[in-house]
Structure formats: C-alpha cells, structure tokens
C-alpha positions as CSV (number, residue, x, y, z in Angstrom):
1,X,-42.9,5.5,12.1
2,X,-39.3,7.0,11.5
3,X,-39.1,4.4,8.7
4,X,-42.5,5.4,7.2
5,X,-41.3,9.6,7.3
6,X,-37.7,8.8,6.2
7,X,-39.3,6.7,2.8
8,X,-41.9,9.9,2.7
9,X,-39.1,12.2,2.6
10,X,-36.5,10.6,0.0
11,X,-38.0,11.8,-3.1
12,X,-38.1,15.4,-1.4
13,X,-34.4,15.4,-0.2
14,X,-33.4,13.4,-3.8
15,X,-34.8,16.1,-6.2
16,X,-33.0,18.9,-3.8
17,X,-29.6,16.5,-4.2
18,X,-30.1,16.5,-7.8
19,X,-30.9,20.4,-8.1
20,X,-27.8,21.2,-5.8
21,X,-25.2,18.9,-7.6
22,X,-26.1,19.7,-11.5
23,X,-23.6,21.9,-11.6
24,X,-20.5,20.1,-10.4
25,X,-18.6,20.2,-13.3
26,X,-15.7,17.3,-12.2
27,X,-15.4,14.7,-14.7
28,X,-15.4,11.3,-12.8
29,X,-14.4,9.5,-15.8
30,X,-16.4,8.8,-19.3
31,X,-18.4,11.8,-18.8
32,X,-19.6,11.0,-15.5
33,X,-20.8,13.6,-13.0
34,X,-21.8,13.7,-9.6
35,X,-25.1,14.6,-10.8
36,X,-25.5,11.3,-13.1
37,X,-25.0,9.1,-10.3
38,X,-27.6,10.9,-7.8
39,X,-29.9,10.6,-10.9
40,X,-29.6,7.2,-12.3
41,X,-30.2,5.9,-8.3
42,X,-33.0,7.8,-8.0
43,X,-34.6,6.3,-11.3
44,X,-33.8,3.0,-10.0
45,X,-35.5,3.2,-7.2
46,X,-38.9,5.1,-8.6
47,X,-38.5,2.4,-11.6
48,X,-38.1,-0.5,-8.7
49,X,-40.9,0.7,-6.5
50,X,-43.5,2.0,-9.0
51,X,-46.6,0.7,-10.4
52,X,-47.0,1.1,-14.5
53,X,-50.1,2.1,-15.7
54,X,-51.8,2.0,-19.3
55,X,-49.7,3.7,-22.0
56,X,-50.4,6.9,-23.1
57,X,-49.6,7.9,-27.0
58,X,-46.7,10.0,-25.9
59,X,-44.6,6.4,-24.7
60,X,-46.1,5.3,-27.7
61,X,-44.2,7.2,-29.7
62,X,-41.1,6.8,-27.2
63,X,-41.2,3.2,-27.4
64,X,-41.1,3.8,-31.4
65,X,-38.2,5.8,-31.1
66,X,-36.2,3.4,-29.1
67,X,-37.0,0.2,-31.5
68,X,-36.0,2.8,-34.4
69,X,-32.4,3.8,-32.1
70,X,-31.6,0.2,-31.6
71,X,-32.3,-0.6,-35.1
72,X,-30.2,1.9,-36.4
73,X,-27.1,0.4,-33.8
74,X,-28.0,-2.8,-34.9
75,X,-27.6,-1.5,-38.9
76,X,-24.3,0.1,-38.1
77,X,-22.8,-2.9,-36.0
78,X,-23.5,-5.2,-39.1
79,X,-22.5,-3.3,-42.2
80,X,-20.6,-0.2,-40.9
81,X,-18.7,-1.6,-38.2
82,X,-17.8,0.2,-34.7
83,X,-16.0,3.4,-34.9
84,X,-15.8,4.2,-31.5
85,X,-16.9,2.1,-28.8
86,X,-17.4,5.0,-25.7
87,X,-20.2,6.1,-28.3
88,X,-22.1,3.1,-26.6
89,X,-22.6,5.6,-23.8
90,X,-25.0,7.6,-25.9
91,X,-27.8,5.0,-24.7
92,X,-27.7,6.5,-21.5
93,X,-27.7,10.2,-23.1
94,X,-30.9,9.3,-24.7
95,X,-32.6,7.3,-22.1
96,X,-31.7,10.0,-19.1
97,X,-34.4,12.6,-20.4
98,X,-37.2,9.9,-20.8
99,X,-36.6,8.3,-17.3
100,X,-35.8,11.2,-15.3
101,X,-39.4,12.7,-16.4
102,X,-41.2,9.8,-15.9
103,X,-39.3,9.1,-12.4
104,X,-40.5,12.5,-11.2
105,X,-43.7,12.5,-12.5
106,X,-44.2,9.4,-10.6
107,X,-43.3,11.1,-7.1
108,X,-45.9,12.5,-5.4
109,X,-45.1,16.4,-3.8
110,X,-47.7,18.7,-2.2
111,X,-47.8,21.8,-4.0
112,X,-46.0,23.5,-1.2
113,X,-43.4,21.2,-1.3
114,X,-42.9,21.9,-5.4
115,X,-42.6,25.7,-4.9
116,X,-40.2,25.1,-2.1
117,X,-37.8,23.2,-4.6
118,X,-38.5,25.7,-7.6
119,X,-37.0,28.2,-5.5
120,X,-34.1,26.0,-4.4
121,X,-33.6,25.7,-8.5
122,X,-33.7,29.4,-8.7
123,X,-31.3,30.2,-5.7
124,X,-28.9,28.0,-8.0
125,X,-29.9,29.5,-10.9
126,X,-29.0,33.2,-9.0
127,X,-25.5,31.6,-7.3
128,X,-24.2,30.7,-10.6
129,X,-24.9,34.2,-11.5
130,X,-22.3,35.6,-8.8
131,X,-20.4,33.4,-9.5
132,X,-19.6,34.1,-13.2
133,X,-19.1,38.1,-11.7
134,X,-16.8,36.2,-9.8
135,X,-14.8,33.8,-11.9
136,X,-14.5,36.9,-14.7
137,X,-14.5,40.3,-12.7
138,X,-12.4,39.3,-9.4
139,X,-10.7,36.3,-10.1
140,X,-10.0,37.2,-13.5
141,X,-10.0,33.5,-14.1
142,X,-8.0,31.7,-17.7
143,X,-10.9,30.8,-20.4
144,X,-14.5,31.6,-20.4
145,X,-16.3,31.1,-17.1
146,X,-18.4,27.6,-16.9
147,X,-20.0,25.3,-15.0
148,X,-17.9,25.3,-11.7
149,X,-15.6,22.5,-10.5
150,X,-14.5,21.5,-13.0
151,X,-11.0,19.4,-14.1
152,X,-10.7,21.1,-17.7
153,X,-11.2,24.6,-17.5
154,X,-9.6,25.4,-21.0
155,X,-11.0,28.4,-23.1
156,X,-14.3,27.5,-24.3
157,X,-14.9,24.6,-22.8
158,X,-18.3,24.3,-21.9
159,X,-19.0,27.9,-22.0
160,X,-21.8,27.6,-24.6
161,X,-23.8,25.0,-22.7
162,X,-23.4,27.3,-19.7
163,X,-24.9,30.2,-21.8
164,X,-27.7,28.2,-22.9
165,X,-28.5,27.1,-19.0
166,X,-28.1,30.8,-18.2
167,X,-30.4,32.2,-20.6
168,X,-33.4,29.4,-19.9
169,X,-33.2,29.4,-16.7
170,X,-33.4,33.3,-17.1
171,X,-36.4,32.9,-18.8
172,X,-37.9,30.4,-16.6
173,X,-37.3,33.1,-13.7
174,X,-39.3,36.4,-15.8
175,X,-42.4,33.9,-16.4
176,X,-42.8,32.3,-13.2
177,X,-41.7,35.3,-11.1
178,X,-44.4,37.4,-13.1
179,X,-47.3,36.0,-11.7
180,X,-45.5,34.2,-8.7
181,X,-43.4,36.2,-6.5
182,X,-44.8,39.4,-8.1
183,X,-41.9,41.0,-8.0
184,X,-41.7,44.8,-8.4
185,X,-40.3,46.3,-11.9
186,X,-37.1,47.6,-10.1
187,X,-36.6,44.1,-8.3
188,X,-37.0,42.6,-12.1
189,X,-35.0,45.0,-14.0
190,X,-31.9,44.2,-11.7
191,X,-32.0,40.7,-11.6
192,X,-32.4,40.6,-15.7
193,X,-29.5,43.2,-16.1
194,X,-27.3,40.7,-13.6
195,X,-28.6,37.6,-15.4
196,X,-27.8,39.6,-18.7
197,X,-24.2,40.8,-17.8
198,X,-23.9,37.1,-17.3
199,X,-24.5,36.1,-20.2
200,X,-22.2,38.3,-21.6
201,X,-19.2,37.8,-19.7
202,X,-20.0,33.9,-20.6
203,X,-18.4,34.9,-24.5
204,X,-21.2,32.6,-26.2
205,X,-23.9,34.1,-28.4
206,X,-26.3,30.8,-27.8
207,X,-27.6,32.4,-24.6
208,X,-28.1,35.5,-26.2
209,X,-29.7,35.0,-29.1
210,X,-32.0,32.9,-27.7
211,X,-33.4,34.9,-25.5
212,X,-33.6,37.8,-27.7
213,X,-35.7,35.6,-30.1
214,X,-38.1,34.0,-27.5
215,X,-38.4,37.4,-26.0
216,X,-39.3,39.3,-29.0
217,X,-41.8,36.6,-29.7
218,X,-43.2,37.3,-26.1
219,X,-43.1,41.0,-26.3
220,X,-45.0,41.1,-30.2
221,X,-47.6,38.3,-28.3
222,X,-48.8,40.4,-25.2
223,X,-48.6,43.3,-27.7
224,X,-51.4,42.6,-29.7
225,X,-52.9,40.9,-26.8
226,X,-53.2,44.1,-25.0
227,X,-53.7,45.8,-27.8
228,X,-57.2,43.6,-28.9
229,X,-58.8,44.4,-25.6
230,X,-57.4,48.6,-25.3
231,X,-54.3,48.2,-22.5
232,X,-50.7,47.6,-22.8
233,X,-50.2,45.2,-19.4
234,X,-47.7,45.8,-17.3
235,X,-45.3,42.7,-18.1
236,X,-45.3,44.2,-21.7
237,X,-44.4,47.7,-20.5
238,X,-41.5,46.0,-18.4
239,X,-40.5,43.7,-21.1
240,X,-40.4,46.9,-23.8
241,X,-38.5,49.3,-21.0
242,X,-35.9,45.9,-20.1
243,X,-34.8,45.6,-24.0
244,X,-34.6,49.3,-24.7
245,X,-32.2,49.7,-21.0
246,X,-30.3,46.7,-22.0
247,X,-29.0,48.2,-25.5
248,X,-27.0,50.9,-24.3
249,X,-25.7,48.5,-21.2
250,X,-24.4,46.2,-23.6
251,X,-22.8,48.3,-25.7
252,X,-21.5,50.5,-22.7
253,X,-19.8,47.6,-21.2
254,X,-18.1,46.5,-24.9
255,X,-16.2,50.0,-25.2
256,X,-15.7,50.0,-21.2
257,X,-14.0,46.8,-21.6
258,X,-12.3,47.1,-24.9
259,X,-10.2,50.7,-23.1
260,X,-9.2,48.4,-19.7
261,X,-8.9,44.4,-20.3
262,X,-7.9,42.6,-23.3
263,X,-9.6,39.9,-21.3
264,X,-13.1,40.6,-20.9
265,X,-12.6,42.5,-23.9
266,X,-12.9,39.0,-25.7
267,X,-15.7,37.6,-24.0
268,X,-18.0,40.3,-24.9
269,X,-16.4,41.1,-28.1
270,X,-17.3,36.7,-28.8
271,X,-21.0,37.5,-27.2
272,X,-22.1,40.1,-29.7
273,X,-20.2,38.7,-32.5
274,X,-23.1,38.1,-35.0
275,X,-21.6,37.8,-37.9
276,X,-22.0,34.4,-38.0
277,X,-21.5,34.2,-42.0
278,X,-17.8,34.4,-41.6
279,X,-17.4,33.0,-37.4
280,X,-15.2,29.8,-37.4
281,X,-17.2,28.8,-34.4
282,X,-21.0,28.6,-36.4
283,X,-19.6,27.6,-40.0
284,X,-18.2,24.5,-37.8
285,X,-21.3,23.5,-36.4
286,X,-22.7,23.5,-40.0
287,X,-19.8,21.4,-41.5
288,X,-20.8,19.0,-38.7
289,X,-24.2,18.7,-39.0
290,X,-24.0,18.3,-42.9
291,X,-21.2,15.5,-42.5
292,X,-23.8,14.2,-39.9
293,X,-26.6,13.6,-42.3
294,X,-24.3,12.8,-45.2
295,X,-23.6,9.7,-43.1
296,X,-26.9,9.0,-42.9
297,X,-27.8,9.7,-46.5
298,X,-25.3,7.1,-48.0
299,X,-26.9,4.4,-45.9
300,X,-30.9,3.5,-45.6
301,X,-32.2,6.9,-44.9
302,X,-35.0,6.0,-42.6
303,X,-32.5,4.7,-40.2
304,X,-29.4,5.9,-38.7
305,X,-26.2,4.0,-37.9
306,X,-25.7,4.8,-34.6
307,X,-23.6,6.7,-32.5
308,X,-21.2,4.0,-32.5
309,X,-20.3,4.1,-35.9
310,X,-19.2,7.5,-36.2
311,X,-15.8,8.7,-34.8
312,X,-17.8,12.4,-33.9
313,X,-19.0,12.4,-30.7
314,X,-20.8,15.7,-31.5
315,X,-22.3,16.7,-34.2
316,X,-23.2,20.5,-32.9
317,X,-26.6,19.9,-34.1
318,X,-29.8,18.2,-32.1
319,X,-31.4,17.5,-35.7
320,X,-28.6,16.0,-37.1
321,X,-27.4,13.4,-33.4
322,X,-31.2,12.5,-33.9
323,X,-30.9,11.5,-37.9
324,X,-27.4,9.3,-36.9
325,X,-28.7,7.8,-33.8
326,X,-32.0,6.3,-35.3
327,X,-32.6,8.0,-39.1
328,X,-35.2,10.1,-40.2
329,X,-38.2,7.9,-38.9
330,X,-36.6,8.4,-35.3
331,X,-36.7,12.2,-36.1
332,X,-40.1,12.4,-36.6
333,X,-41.3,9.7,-33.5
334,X,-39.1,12.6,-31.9
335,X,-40.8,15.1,-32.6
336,X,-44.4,13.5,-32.4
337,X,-43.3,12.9,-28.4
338,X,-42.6,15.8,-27.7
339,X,-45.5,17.1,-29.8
340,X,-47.3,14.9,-27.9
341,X,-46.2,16.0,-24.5
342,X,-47.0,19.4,-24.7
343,X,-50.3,19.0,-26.0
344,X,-51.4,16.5,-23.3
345,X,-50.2,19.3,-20.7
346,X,-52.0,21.8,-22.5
347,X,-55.2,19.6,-21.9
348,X,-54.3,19.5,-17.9
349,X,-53.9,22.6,-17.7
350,X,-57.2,23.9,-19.7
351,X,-59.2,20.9,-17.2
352,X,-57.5,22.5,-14.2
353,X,-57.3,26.2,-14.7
354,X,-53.6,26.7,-15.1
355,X,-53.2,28.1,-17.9
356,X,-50.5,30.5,-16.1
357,X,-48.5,27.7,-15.3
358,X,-49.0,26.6,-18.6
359,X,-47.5,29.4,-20.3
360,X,-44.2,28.8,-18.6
361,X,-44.1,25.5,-19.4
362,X,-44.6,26.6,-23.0
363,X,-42.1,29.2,-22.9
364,X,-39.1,27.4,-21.0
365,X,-39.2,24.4,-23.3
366,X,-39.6,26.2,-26.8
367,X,-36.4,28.1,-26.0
368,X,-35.1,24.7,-25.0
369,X,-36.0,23.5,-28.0
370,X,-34.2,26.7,-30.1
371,X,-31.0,26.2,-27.7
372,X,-30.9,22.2,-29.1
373,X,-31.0,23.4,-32.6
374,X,-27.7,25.4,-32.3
375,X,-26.0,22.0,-30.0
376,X,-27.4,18.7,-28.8
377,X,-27.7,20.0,-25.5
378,X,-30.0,17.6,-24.3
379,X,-27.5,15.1,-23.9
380,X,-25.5,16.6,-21.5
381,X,-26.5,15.7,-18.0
382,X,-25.9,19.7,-16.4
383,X,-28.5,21.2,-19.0
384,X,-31.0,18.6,-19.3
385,X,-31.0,17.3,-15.6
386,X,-32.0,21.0,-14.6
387,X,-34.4,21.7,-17.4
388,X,-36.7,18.2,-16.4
389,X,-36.8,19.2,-13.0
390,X,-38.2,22.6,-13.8
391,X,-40.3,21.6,-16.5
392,X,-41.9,18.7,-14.4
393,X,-42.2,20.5,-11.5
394,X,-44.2,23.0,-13.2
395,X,-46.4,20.1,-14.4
396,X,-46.7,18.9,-11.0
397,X,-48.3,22.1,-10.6
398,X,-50.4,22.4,-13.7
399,X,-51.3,18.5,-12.4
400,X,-53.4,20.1,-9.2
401,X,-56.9,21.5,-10.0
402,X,-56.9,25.3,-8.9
403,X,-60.1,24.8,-7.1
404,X,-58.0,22.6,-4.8
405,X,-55.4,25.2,-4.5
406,X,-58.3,27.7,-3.1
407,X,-59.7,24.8,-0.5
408,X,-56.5,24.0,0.8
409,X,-56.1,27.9,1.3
C-alpha cells in the first residue's frame, strides 16, 4: 500500500521538483542545470512506464522534423565537416520541449492537484520578483539581475532570457488570475506595477516589448468585443487604467534614477532604449541571423547543416537556429506542429467548455512565440522547462469536461 501511494505520488512531487529548481542558474558543466537532470529522469521514467497510443498529425509532423534535423547533421558531417563538436548537444535542446510535453501530458493529475502546482509556478514566478528588488535595490548587485545562483554573473549575462521569463509568466498571471483567483483591481494593479518594475530593473527590452505588443493586441480585442454587444468589461477597463498608470511610473523612475545611481540608471536607461535602428545589442542579432541563413543558403536550401557545423552556438534568432539545424523544410514541419498543437487544443476545449482556459493557453504561448523571434529561447532549459509546465498544465485542465468540474463540486 505505501509502495502503491509513493508510485501515485511521484509525478506530483516530480513536476513540483522541476517548478522549484528551474531557476537554479549554476552551470554543472556543458550547460547542465540542476533542472535538466530532474527533467531528463522524469522523461525516462514516463517514457519507460508508458503505453504509446496511435499517432496523432501533430507527432506526425514532429517525427518529420526530426528525420529532416538528422538529415541536415548528416549533410553537414559529410561535406561541411564538424565545426564544433559541443554543438552535438543541441539534440537534447531540441528534443527537451517535445518529450517534456508529451511526459506530462502522459501523467495523470486531478484537477485539484493541477491548480495546486499552477500556483506553486506562480509563487516562483512572484519570488523571483523580490528577488530582482533585491539583487538591484538592496544588494546593489555587479551586472543585470538574472536567474539566481548562478557561477557567471557578468553584465548581461542572461538578463534577456530572464526578461522574457518575467514578462510571460506575467502574462500567464493577468489571464489566469482574471477568471481564477478573481482578484480585485487594486490586488492586480500592484502586482503588475511590481512585475513591471521588474522588468525594468532587468535592463532588457525583450520583456517589455513583448508584453506591450501582446497586451495592446488584448486590450484592441475585448475592445471591440465589448463594444459589439454595448459594455466595456471590466478586464478591459483595468487593462486601459494599468497602461495609462504605468507611463508616468516608468518614466518617473528613469529621471528618479538618472539624479541618484549611475547604476540603476543603466538598467532602465537599456529597458526603454527603443531605438533599436542604431542599438549594438539588436543590429547584432540581425548580423547573426543573416550569417545564419547565409550558411544555409550556400548549401541545399531545404536542409540545414546542423548545429555542429557552425562555430555560433547562437544565432539570436529562433527562425534562423531552425533553418541551420534542419533547412527550410524543418521550418515549416515546425511550424505545422505547432500549428497543429494549438488547433487540436482549441478542439478540446470547444468539446469541453473551456474556452477560458483556452484563451490562456492562447495568449501565453503566442507571446512565447514573439519572445523566440527576438532569441532562440526555447532551447534554454530555465525558459522552456517553465513555459511546458504552464502550458500543459493548463491543457490538463482544458483536457477535463466542465460538466465534470460541476459533479465533482
């Protein structure tokens, strides 16, 4: 019987150990965090223990890209030659999102047990918060704040993937707290200016711009929403009242620091640098992307080379890590999973009444998706180990009929 509960109860206490370690920052060599190793055991055990079931189009299309991302190795082995042999590692980069999803989605929660770990991801979500006041405002800590725990805490490092976590997990927060924890406006308001002030003090514009761009996309939506049947909801009014408070914070804190600290004078000055035309930083990113699919472009075109035969490790660009790793054919299986994906949750969800849930499904991973385009994010364990959880545990959600919901109640 104590055998029985404990093999009940692993998943459960797994997917907390995952939640609470993504953002251990220490390097345990070749880009190994603590993090990876709770993850990859917990895949081999699912993986181990699991049943597999007929194919749906979506591993279809993933089982595409993977012939098309060892074809394209296979192309650079032969005629390029290896460049850099730790690119090998890239494998695992590409096969983490896939498994991890499928690994979850093959664990079976009850739906109390699902919101009790979504807030476990959002008590993260809010400690990481104080703890960027902390790191910048009391500490007055050397470079930009980032993940914690970490052995290379030079300026910049890490700071932009920090900012994209921040502002997603920021938005995961304002959708599912809307209809969830039905949080008052006040409550709301000062946990978006915290989140916001954040963000700021992270010196990276990802986070920022982001947001702004997913939010304005919300606010114009339940605009004309409201506006088709004669009210303005509530989350619009709150949404309109957040971005119109937020203005003169931002801009009050950029003149409050540039009189007092040179120091946090930079970060925000870095934030709200837009000016991307002339930004060392963004023309960068470009250069890399273009040299990316240059590479590509002087070989066979509808498959890459692989990681391996290029000595960038980054290209600062989702689009253009794609194109290398397995050509333009792998793009566009790419895209057709995850294409895929989101339209066989939309079906769930229409079947099962959770159209709510949808909607921050929808949300979270468009701005994921925006984030990607700036920097292959998705292959970095601390942002896409945290995004998977949130996004599956959400479909774990969407995956129980509401009708259920209101027997069980």
């Amino acid at each position: 019987m104590k055998i029985s509960n404990t093999i009940t109860k692993f998943p459960l206490i797994t997917i907390l150990l995952i939640i609470i370690s993504f953002p251990v920052n220490y390097n345990l060599g070749f880009g190994i965090r603590f993090v990876d190793i709770i993850v990859i055991t917990f895949i081999a055990i699912i993986l181990f223990t699991s049943n597999f079931h007929k194919l749906s189009h979506t591993f279809i299309y993933l089982y595409i890209f993977l012939l098309l991302y060892l074809l394209s190795m296979g192309y650079g082995i032969i005629f390029i030659g290896i460049e850099s042999s730790s690119n090998f590692f890239f494998i695992y980069k590409y096969m983490l999102p896939f498994l991890l999803a499928y690994s979850l989605l093959k664990v079976k929660l009850e739906e109390q047990q699902i919101y009790r770990l979504i807030k476990w991801f959002f008590l993260i979500f809010f400690l990481l918060i104080i703890y960027t006041y902390l790191y910048v405002l009391v500490f007055s800590g050397e470079g930009r704040p980032s993940f914690p725990f970490s052995n290379d805490m030079t300026w910049g490092v890490d700071a932009h993937l920090f900012s994209a976590y921040l502002s997603n997990s920021l938005l995961a927060f304002i959708m599912f707290a809307t209809y969830k924890y039905k949080l008052s406006y006040t409550k709301r308001l000062i946990i978006f200016s915290a989140s916001f002030g954040a963000l700021l003090l992270t010196g990276s514009r990802t986070g920022i711009l982001t947001l702004a761009i997913v939010m304005v996309v919300i606010l114009i939506t339940y605009f004309f929403k409201s506006f088709k049947i004669g009210l303005i909801k509530y989350r619009t009014i709150f949404f309109v009242l957040t971005l119109i408070l937020l203005i003169p914070v931002a801009v009050y804190s950029y003149d409050l620091v540039n009189q007092q600290d040179n120091y946090k004078e930079n970060l925000i000055n870095r934030a709200l640098n837009f000016n991307l035309a002339e930004d060392q930083s963004s023309l960068s990113r470009l250069n890399k992307a273009r040299m990316g699919l240059e590479l590509v472009n002087k070989e066979l075109i509808f498959i890459g080379v692989g990681m391996q035969s290029t000595e960038m490790v980054w290209f600062d660009n989702s689009i253009a890590n794609i194109v290398v790793s397995s050509g333009y054919l792998g793009l566009i299986a790419f895209i057709f999973i995850i294409v895929s994906f989101i339209k066989n949750t939309y079906k769930v969800a229409v079947r099962h009444d959770r159209l709510r849930e949808f909607n921050v499904f929808f949300v979270v991973f468009t701005h994921y998706i925006l984030v990607n385009m700036i920097t292959e994010y998705f292959l970095v364990s601390r942002s896409i180990v945290p995004f998977i959880v949130f996004i599956i545990l959400i479909i774990k959600v969407i995956n129980i009929p509401k009708f259920e919901q209101q027997v069980s109640e």
